[in-house]
Jmol script that loads the backbone (N, CA, C; Angstrom):
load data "model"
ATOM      1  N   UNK A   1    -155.990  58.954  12.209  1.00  0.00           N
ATOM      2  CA  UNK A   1    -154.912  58.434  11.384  1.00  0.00           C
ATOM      3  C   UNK A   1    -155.089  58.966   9.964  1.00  0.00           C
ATOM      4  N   UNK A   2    -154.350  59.493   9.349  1.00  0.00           N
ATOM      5  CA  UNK A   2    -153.874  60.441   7.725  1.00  0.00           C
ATOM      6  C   UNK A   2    -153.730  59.287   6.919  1.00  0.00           C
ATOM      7  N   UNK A   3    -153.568  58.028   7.318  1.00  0.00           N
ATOM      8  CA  UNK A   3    -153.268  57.184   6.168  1.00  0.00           C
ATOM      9  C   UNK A   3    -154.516  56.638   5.572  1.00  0.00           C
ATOM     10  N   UNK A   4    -154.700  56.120   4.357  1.00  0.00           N
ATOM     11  CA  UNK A   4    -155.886  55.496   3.770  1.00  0.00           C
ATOM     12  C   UNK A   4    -155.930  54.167   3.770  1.00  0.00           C
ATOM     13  N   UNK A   5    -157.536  53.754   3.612  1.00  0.00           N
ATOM     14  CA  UNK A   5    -157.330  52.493   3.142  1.00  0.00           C
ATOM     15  C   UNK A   5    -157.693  52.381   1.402  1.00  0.00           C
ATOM     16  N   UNK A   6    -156.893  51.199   1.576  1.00  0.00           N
ATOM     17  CA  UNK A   6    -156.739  50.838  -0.484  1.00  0.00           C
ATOM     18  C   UNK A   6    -158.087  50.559  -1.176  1.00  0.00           C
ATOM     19  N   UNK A   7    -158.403  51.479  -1.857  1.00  0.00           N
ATOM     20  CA  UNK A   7    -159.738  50.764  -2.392  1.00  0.00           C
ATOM     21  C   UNK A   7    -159.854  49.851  -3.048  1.00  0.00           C
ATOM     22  N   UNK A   8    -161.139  48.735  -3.075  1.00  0.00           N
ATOM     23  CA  UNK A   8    -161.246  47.583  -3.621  1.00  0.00           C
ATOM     24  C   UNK A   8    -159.909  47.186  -3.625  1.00  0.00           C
ATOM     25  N   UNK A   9    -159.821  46.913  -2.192  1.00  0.00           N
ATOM     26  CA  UNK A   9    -158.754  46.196  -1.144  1.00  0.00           C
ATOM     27  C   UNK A   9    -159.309  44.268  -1.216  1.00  0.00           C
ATOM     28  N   UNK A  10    -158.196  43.243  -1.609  1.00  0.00           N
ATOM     29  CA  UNK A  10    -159.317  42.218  -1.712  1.00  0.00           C
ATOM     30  C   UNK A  10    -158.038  41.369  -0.221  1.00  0.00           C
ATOM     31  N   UNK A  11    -158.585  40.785   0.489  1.00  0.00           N
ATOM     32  CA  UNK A  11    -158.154  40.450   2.009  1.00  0.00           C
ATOM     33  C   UNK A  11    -157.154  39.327   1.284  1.00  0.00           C
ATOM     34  N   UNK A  12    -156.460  38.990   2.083  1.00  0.00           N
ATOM     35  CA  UNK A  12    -155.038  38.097   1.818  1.00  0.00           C
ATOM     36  C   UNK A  12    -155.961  36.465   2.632  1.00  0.00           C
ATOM     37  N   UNK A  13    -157.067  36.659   3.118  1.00  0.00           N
ATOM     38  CA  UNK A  13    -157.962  35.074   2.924  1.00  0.00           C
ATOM     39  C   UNK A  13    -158.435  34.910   1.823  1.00  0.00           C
ATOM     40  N   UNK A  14    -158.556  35.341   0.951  1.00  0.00           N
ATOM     41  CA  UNK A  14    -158.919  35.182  -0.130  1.00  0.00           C
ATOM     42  C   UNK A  14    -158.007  34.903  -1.089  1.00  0.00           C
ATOM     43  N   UNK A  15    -156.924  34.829  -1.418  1.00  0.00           N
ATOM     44  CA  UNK A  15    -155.821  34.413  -2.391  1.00  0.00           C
ATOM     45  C   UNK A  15    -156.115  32.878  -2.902  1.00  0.00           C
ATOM     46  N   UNK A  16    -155.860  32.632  -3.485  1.00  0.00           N
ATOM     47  CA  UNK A  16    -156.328  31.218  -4.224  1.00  0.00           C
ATOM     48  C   UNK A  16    -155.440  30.543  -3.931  1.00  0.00           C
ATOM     49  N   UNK A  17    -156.439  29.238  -2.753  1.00  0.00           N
ATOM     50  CA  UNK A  17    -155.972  28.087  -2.277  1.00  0.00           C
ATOM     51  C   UNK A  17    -154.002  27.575  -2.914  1.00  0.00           C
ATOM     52  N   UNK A  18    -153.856  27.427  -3.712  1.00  0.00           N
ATOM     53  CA  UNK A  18    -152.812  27.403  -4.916  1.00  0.00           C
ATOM     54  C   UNK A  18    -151.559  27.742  -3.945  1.00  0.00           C
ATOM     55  N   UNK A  19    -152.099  29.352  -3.571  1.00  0.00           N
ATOM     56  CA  UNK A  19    -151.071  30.211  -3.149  1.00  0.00           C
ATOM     57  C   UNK A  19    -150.605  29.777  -1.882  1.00  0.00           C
ATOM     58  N   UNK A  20    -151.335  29.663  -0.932  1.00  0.00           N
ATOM     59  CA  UNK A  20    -151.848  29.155   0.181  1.00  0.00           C
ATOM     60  C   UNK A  20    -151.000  27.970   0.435  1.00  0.00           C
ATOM     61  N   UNK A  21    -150.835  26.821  -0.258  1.00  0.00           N
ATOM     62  CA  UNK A  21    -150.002  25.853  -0.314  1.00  0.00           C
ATOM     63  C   UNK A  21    -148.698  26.002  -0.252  1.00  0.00           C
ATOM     64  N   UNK A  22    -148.606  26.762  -1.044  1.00  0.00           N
ATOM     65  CA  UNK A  22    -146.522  27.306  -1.346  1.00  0.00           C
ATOM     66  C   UNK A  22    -145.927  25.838  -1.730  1.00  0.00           C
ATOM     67  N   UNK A  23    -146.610  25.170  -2.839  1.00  0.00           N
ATOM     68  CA  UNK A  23    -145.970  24.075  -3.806  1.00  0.00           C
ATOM     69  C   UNK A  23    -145.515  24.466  -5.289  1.00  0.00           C
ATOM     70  N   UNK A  24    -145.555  25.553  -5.720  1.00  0.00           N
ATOM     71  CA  UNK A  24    -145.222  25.904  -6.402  1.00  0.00           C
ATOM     72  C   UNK A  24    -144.348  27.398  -6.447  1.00  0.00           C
ATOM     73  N   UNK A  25    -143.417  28.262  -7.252  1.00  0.00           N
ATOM     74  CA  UNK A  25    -142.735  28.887  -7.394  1.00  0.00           C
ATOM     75  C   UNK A  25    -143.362  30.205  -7.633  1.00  0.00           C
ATOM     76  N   UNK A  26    -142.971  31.256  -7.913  1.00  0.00           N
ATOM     77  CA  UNK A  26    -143.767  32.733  -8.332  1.00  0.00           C
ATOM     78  C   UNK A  26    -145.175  33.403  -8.160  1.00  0.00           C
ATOM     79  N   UNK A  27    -145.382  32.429  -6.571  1.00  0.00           N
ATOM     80  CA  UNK A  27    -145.956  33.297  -5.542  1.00  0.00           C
ATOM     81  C   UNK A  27    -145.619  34.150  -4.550  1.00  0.00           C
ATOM     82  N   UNK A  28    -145.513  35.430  -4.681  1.00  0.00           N
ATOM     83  CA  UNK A  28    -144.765  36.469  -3.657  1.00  0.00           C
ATOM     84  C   UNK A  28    -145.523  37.301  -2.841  1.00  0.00           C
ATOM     85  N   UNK A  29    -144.863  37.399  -1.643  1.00  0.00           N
ATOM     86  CA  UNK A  29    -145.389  38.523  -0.789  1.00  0.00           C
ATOM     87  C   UNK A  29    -145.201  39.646  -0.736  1.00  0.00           C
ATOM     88  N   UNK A  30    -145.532  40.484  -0.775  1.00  0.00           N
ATOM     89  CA  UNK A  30    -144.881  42.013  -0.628  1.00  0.00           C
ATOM     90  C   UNK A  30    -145.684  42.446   0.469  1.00  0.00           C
ATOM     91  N   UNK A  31    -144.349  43.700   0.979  1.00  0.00           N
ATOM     92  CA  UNK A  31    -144.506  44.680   2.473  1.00  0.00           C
ATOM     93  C   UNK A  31    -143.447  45.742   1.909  1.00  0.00           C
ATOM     94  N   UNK A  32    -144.029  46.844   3.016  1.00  0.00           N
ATOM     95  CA  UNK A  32    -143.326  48.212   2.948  1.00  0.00           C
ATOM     96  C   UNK A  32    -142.578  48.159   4.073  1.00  0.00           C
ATOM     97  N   UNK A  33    -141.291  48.456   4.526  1.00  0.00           N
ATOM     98  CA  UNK A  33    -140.548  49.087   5.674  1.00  0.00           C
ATOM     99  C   UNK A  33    -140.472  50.240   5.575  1.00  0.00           C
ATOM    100  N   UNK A  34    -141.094  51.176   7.110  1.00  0.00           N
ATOM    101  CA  UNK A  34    -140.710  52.274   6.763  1.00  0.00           C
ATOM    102  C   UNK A  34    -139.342  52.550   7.713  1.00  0.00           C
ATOM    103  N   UNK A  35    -138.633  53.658   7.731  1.00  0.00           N
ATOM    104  CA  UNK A  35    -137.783  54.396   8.440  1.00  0.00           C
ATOM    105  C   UNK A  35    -138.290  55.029   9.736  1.00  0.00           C
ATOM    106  N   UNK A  36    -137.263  55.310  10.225  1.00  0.00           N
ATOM    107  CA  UNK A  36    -137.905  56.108  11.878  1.00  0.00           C
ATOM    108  C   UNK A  36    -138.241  57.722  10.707  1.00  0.00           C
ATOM    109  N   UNK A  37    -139.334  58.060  11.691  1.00  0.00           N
ATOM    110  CA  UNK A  37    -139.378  59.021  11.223  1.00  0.00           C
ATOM    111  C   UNK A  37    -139.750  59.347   9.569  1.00  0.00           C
ATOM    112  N   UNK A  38    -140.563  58.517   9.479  1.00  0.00           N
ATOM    113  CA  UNK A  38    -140.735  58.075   7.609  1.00  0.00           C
ATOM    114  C   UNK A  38    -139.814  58.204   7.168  1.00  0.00           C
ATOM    115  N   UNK A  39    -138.433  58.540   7.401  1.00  0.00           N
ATOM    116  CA  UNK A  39    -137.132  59.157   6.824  1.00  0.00           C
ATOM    117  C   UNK A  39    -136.526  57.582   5.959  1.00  0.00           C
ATOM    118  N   UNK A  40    -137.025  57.239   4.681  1.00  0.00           N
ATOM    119  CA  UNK A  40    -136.417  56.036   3.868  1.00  0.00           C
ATOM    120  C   UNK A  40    -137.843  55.313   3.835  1.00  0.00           C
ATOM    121  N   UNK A  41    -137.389  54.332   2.952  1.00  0.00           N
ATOM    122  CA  UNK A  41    -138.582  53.272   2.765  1.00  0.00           C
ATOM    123  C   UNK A  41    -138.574  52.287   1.907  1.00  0.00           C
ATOM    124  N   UNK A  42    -138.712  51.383   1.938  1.00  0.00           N
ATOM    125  CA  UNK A  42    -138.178  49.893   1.226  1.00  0.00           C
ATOM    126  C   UNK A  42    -139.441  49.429   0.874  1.00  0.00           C
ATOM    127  N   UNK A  43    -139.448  48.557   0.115  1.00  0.00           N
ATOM    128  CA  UNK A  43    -140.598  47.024  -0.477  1.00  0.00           C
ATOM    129  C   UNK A  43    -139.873  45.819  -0.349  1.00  0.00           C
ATOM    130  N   UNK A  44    -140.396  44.904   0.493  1.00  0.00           N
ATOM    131  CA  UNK A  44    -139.713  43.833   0.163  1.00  0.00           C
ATOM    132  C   UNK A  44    -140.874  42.989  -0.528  1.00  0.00           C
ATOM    133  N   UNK A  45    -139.837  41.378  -1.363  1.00  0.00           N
ATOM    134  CA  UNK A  45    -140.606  41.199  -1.577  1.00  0.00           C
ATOM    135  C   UNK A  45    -140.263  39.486  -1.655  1.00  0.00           C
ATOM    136  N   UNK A  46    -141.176  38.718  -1.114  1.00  0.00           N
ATOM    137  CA  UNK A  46    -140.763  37.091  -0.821  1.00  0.00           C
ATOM    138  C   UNK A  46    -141.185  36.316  -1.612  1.00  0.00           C
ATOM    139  N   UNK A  47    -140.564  35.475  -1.781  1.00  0.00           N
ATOM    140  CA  UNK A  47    -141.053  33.956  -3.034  1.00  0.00           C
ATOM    141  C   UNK A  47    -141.605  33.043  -1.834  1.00  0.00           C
ATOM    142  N   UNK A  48    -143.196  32.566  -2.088  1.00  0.00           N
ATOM    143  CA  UNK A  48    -143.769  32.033  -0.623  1.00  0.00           C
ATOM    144  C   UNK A  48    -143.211  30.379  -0.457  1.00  0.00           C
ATOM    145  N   UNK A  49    -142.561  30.139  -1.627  1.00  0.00           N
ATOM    146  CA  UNK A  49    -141.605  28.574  -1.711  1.00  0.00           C
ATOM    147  C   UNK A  49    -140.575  28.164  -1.001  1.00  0.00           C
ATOM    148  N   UNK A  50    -139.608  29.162  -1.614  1.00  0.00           N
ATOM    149  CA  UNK A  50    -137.961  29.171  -1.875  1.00  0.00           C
ATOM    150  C   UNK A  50    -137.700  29.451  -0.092  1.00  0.00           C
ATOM    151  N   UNK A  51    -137.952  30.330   0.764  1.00  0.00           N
ATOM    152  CA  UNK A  51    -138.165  32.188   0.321  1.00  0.00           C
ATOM    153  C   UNK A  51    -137.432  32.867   0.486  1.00  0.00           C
ATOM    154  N   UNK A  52    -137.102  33.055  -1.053  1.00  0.00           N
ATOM    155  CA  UNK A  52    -136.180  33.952  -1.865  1.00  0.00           C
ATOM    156  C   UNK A  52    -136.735  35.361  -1.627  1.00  0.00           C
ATOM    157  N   UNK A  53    -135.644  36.453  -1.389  1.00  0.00           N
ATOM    158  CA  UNK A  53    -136.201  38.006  -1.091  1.00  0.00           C
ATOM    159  C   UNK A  53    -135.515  38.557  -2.005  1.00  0.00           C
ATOM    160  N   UNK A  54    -136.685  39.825  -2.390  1.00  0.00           N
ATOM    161  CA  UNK A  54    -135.581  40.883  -3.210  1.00  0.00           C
ATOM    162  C   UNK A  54    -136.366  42.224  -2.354  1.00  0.00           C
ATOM    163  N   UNK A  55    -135.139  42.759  -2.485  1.00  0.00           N
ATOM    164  CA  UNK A  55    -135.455  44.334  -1.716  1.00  0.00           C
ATOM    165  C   UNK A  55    -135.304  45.396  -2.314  1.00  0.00           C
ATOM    166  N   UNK A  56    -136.243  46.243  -2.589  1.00  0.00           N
ATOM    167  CA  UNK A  56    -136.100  47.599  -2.980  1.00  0.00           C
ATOM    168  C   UNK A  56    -136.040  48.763  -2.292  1.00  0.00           C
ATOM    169  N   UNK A  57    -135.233  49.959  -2.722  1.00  0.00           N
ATOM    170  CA  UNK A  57    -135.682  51.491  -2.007  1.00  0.00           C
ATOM    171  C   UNK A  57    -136.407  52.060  -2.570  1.00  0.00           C
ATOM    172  N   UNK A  58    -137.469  52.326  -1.780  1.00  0.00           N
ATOM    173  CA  UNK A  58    -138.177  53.489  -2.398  1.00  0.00           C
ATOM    174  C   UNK A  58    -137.663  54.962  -2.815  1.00  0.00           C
ATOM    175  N   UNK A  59    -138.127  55.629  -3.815  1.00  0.00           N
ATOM    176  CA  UNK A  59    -137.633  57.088  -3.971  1.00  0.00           C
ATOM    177  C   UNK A  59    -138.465  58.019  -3.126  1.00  0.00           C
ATOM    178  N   UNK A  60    -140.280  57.579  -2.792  1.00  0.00           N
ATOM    179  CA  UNK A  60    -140.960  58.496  -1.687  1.00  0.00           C
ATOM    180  C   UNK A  60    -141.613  56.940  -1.482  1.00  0.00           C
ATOM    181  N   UNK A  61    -143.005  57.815  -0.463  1.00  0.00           N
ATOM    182  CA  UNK A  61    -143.894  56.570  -0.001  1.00  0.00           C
ATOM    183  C   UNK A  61    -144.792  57.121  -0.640  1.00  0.00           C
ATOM    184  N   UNK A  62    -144.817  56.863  -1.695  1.00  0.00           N
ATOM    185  CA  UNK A  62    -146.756  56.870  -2.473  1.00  0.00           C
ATOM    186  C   UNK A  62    -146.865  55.829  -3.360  1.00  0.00           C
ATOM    187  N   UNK A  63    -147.790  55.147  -3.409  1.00  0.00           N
ATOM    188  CA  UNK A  63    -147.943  54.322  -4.697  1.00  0.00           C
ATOM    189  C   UNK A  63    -147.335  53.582  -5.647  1.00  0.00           C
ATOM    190  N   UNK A  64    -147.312  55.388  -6.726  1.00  0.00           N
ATOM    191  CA  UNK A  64    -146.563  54.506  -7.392  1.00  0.00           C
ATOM    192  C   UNK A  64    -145.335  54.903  -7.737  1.00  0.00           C
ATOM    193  N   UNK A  65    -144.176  54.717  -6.715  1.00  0.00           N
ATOM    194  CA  UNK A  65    -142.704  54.880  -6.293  1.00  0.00           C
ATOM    195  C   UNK A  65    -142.912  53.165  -5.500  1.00  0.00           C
ATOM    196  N   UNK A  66    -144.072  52.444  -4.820  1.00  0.00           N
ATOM    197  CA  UNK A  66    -144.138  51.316  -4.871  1.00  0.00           C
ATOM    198  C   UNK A  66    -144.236  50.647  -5.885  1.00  0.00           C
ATOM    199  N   UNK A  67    -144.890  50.893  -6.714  1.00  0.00           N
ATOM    200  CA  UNK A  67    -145.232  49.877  -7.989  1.00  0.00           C
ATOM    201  C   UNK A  67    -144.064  50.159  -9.264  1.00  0.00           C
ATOM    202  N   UNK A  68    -143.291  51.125  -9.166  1.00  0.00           N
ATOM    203  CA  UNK A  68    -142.381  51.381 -10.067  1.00  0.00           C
ATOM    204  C   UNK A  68    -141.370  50.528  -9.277  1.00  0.00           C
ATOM    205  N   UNK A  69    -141.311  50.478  -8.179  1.00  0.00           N
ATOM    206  CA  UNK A  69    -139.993  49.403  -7.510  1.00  0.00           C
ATOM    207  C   UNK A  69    -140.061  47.873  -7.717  1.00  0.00           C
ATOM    208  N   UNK A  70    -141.273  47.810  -7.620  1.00  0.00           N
ATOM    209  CA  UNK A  70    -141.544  46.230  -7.114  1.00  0.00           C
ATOM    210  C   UNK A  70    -141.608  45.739  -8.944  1.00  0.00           C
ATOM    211  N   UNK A  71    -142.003  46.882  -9.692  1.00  0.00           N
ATOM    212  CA  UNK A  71    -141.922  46.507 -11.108  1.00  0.00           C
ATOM    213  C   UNK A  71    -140.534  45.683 -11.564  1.00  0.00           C
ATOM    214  N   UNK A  72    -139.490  46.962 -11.114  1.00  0.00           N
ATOM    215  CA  UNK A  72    -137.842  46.831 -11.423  1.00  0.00           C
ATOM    216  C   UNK A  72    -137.634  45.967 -10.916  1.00  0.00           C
ATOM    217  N   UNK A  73    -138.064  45.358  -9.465  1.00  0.00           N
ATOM    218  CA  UNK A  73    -137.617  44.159  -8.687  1.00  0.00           C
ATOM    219  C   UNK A  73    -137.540  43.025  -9.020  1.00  0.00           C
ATOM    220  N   UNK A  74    -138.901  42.940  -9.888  1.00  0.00           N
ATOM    221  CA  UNK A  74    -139.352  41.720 -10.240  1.00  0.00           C
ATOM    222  C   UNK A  74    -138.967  40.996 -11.906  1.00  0.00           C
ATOM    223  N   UNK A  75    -138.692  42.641 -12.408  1.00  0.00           N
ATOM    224  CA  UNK A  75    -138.571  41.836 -14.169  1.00  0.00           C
ATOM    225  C   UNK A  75    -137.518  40.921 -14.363  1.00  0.00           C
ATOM    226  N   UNK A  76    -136.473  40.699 -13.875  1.00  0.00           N
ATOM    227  CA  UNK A  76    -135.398  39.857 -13.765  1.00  0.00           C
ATOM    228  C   UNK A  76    -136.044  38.057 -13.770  1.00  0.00           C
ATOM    229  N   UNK A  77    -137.279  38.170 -13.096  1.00  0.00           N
ATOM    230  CA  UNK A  77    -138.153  36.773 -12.826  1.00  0.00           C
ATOM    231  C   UNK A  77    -139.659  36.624 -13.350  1.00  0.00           C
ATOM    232  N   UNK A  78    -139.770  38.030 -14.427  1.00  0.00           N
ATOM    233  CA  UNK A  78    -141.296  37.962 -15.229  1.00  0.00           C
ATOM    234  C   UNK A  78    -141.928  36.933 -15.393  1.00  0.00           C
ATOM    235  N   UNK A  79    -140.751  36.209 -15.939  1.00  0.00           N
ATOM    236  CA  UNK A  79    -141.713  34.814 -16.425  1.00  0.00           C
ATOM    237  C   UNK A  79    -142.349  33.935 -15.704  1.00  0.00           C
ATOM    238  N   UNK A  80    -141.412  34.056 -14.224  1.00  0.00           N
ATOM    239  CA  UNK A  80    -142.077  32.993 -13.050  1.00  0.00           C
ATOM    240  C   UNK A  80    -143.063  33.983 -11.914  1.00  0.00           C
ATOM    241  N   UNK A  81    -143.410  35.343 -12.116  1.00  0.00           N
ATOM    242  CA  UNK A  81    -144.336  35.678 -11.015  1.00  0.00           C
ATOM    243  C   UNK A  81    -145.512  35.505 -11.573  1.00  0.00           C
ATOM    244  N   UNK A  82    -146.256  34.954 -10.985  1.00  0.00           N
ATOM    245  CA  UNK A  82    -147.741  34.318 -11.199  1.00  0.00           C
ATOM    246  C   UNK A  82    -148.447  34.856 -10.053  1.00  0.00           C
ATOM    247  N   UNK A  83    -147.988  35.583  -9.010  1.00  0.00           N
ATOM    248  CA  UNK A  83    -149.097  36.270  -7.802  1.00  0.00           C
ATOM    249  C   UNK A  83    -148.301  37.149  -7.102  1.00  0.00           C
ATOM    250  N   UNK A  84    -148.382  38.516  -6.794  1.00  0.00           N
ATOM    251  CA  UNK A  84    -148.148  39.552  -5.662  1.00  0.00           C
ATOM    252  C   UNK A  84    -149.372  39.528  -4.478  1.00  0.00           C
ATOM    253  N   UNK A  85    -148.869  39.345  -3.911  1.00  0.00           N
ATOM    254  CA  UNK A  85    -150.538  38.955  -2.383  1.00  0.00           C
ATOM    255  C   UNK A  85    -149.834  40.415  -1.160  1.00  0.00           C
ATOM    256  N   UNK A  86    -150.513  41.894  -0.941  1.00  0.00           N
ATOM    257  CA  UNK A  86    -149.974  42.543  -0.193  1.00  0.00           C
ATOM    258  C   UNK A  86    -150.521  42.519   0.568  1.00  0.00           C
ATOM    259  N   UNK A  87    -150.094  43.095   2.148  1.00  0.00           N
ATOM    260  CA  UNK A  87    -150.837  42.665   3.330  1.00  0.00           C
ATOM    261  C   UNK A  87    -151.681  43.845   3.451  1.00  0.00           C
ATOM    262  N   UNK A  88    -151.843  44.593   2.742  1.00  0.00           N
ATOM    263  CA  UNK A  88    -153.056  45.539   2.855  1.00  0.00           C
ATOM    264  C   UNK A  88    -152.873  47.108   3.830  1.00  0.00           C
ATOM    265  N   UNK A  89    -151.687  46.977   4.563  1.00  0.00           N
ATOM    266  CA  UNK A  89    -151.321  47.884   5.303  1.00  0.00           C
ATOM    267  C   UNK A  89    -151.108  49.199   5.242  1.00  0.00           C
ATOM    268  N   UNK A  90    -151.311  50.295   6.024  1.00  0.00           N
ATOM    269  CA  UNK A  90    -151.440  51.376   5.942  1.00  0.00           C
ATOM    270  C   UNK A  90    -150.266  52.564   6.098  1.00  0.00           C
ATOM    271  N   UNK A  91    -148.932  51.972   5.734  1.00  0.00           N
ATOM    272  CA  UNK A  91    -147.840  52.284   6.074  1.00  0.00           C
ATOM    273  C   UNK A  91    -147.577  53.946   5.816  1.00  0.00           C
ATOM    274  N   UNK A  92    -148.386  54.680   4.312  1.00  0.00           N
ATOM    275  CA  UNK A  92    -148.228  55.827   4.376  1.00  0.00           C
ATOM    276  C   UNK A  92    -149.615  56.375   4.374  1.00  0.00           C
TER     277      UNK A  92
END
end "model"
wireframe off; spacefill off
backbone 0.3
color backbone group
C-alpha cells in the first residue's frame, strides 16, 4: 500500500473524555471521501452534538488542500470549534 501513515498520529481513544460525551458544542469530526478512481475528493466535517455537517471539495488529495478546506469550512464557526478529532485514515 503507497499510502502513509500520519506521523505522531494520536488515536481517536484518546480524545478528552469532554469530547467523548457530546454535551457540549464545537466538537467535530472530520473524514475524507474519496471518488471512484481517486477522481474528486471531499472533507466532511460533523458537530459531535447537533450533528451539524459542512462539506468541502478538495482541489487534490494531499494535506494541505485538506487543511486549507477544512480551514475555509470552519471559519464561519471559529469561535465555537474547540476540537477536530480525525479518524486517522489512509485515504491518499
Amino acid at each position: 500500500d503507497r499510502r502513509g501513515i500520519i506521523p505522531e498520529r494520536v488515536s481517536m481513544d484518546e480524545r478528552p473524555a469532554i469530547v467523548n460525551a457530546k454535551r457540549r458544542f464545537g466538537d467535530w469530526e472530520g473524514d475524507t471521501v474519496i471518488g471512484k478512481g481517486h477522481r474528486g475528493a471531499l472533507v466532511t466535517l460533523v458537530e459531535r452534538k447537533s450533528p451539524y455537517t459542512v462539506i468541502g471539495s478538495l482541489e487534490h488529495e494531499k494535506a494541505d488542500a485538506v487543511r486549507k478546506t477544512v480551514t475555509e469550512a470552519l471559519m464561519p464557526y471559529k469561535e465555537r470549534v474547540r476540537t477536530i478529532t480525525y479518524d486517522n485514515g489512509r485515504e491518499f
